[in-house]
N, C-alpha and C positions, 0 to 999 in steps of 0.2 A: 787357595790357589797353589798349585804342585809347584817346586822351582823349579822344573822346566819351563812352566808357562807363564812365572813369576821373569824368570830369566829372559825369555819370549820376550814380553810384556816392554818391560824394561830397554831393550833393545829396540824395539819398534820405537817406545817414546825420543830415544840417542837419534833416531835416524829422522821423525818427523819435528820434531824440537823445532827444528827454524822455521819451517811454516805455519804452526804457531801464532809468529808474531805475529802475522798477517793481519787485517782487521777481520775479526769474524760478522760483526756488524755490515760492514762493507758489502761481505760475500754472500751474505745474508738476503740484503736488499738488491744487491744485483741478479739474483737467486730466482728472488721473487717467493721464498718460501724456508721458514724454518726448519729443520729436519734435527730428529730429536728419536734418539733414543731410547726404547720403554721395553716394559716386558710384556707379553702380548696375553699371558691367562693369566694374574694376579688380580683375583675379585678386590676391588675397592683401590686400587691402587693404577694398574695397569689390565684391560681385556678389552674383547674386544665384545660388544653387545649384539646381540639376536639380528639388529639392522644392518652389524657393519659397522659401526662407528666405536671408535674408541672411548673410554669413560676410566674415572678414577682419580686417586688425589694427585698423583704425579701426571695425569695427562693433563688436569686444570692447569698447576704450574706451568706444561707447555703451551697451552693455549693462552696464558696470563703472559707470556714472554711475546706471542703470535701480535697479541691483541694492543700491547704495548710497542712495539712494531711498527705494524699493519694499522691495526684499529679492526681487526680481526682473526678472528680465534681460526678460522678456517685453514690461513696458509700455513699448516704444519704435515709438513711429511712425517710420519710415524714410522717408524723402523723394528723392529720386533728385534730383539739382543737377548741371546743365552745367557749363563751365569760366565762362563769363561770366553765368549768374545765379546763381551760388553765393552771391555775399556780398552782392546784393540781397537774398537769402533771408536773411542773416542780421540786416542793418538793417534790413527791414520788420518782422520778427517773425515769419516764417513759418516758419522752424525756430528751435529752444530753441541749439543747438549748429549748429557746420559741421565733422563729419569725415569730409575729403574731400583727402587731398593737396593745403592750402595753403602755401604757402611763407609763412612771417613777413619781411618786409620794413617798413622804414621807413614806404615809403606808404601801405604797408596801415595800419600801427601809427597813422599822423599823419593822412592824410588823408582815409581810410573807416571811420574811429573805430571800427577793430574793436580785440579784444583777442586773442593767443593765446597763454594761460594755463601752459603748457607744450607743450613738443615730442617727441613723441611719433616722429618717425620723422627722424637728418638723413640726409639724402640728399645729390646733386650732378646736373647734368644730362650725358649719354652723348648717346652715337649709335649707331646701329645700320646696318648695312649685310647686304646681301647678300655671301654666303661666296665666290661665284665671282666678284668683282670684286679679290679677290684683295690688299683695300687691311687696312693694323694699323694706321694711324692717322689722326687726324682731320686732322692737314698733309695729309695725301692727299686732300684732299676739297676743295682749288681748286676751283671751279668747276664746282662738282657742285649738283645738286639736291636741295633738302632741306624734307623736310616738316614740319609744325611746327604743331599746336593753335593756335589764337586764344583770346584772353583769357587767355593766362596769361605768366607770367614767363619762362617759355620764347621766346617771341619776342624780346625782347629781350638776352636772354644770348647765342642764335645771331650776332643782328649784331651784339653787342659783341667775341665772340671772331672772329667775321672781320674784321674790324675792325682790330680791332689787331694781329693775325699776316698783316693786308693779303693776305686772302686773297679773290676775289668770288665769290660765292655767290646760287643763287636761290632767295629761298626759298617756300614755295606751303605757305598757310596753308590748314586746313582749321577747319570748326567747332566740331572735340570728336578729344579722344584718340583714341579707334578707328579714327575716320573716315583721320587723318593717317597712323596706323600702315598702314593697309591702303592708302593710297596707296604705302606702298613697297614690301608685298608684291604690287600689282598690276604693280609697273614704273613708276608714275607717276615717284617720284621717286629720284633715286639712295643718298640717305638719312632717316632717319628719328629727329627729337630731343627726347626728354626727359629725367627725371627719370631716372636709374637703373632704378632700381627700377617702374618704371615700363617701360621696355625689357624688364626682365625677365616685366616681366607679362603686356606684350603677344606679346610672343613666344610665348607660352605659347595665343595665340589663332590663330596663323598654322598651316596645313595643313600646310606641312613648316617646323617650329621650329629644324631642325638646319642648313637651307640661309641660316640669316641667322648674323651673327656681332658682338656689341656689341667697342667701340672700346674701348681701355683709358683712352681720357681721359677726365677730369670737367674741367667747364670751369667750375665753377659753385658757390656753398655754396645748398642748400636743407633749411634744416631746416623740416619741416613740423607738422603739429599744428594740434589745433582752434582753431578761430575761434568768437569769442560779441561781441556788441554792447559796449560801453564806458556804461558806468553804472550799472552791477551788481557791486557787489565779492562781496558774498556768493558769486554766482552765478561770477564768473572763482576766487574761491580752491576751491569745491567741485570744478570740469573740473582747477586744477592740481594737485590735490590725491588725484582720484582718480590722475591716472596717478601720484604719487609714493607712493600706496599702494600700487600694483603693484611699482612699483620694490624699496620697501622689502621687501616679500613675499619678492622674488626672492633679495633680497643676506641677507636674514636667513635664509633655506633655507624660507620659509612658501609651502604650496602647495597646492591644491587640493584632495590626496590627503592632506594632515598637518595641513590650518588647525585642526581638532575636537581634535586631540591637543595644539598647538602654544599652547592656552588654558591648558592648563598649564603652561608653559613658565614654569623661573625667569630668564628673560632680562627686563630691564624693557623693553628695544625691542621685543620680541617684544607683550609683555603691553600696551602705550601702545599701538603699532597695531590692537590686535585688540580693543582696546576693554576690556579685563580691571583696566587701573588709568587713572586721570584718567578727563578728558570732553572731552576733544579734538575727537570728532565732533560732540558738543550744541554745542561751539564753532562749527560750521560748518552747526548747523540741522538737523544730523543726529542718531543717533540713536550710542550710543555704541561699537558694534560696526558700526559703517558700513565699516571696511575689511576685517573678518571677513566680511560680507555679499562684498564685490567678490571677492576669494580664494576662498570659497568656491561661487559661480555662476559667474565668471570663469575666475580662476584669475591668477600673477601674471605680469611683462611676458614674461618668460620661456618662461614658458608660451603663450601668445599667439604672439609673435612666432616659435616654431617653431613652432607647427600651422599658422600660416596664411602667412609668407614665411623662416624656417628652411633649415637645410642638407639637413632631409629634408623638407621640402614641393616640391611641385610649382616653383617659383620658386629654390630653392638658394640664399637669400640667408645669406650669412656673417654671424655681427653685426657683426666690423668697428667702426667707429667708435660702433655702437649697441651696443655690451656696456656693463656698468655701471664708472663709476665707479672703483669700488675693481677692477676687472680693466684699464684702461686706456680704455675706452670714455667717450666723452661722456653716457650716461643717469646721472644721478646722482641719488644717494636722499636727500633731506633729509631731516635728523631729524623726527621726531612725537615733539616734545618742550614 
């Protein structure tokens, strides 16, 4: 982000800060409808499909928030959000939520008085190159051309890591993800960098996918996940709460196809998630089977995360460092206790 539009930024959160407080849950339900923030072409994350309907891991999260609600995935307004008026959208109030492949960072955290409640996907930022340049790693790319989104966190990671491996590089910023990727599969530029996962998505948009080849380095930590305004606790424990209701789903074997069965279950973890003993959810404004609602319209992170970026999705993402907790992975399930 430029600091004028850091500055921008910043200022907008100074002037909406007190509405904020507000109940966002409140407004929510007098609303009648979620409204949520996403990116509108990001294969496996945020798009929108052939029918019309939106799909990916960050729209499940908003229909896991809908469904926890409502008792339905349906009432969510979708918003389509740039790289740089994403988190204007989220200080003014013009979406409820931002899930949209944001990185959590300090500045974000301190100085655009956002919150993000949990993390939902970590990532790291790649490169991507064309297969006949004949180059496996990113030292290879001295003095190469590299294209590269504005407004995001991406800009500046590029020139920190040439930077210090005193490599020069040019880089040729475009206004939004797509734009920047297809500068490389036009020839613009000699490479193309963001987020992982991200490389894989887009790749996934280029005519011939097989002629580009991603670099084995991550230069970068990006754990991403929703963004909401600061002054609202209700509202940031309900977003981190839905995802550690998935979480829990998964690690306790609760699932889309078993959650009806799984209310019988003599496990007390079982029975506190699904809302069968305590009032855990009425703690959070909800209703007490609020993450029976999300498992059963959703489904839990597991689930999610193979239908929409998975080893058998379109994208072939491993979990990697996104497996849970008690398998080695960074997602971990806190108790609902």
């Amino acid at each position: 982000m430029s600091k004028f539009r850091f500055a921008a930024a910043a200022a907008a959160f100074a002037i909406v800060s007190g509405a904020a407080s507000a109940a966002t849950l409140d407004a929510i339900r007098q609303r009648g409808v979620l409204i949520c923030g996403v990116h509108p072409s990001q294969p496996g994350f945020g798009q929108v499909d052939s029918t019309g309907r939106y799909k990916g891991l960050d729209i499940d999260l908003c229909r896991a928030m809908s469904a926890a609600i409502f008792d339905d995935v349906e009432k969510v307004r979708f918003i389509p959000t740039t790289a740089t008026g994403r988190f204007p959208a989220v200080q003014s109030g013009e979406v409820d939520v931002l899930a949209r492949n944001a990185t959590y960072t300090m500045s974000r955290d301190s100085a655009l008085g956002l919150n993000f409640p949990a993390i939902n996907f970590f990532d790291g930022q790649g490169f991507i190159v064309r297969r006949s340049m004949n180059i496996a790693s990113v030292n290879e790319l001295a003095g190469a051309s590299v294209c590269v989104a504005q407004g995001s966190t991406t800009e500046l990671n590029l020139a920190d890591y040439f930077r210090v491996h005193g490599m020069k590089y040019e880089g040729i910023a475009f206004g939004n993800l797509d734009e920047a990727s297809k500068g490389l599969e036009s020839g613009r530029c000699d490479a193309f960098t963001t987020d992982s996962s991200g490389l894989a998505a887009q790749r996934l948009t280029f005519a011939k996918p097989d002629d580009f080849v991603i670099l084995p380095e991550i230069i970068s930590k990006e754990p991403l996940g929703p963004a909401i305004r600061k002054g609202d606790e209700q509202w940031t424990t309900i977003v981190r709460w839905t995802h550690y209701a998935m979480l829990n789903a998964e690690e306790l074997g609760v699932t889309q196809a078993n959650v009806d069965a799984m209310l019988k279950s003599p496990n007390p973890e079982i029975r506190r998630l699904l809302g069968v003993e305590g009032n855990f959810g009425e703690a959070l404004g909800l209703t007490k089977d609020w993450a029976y609602r999300i498992v059963k319209r959703v489904g839990n992170y597991g689930e999610s995360f193979e239908r929409n970026i998975g080893p058998n999705s379109p994208l072939k993402i491993p979990r990697g460092i996104n497996a849970l907790g008690s398998k080695g992975g960074l997602q971990y399930a806190y108790p609902v206790r």
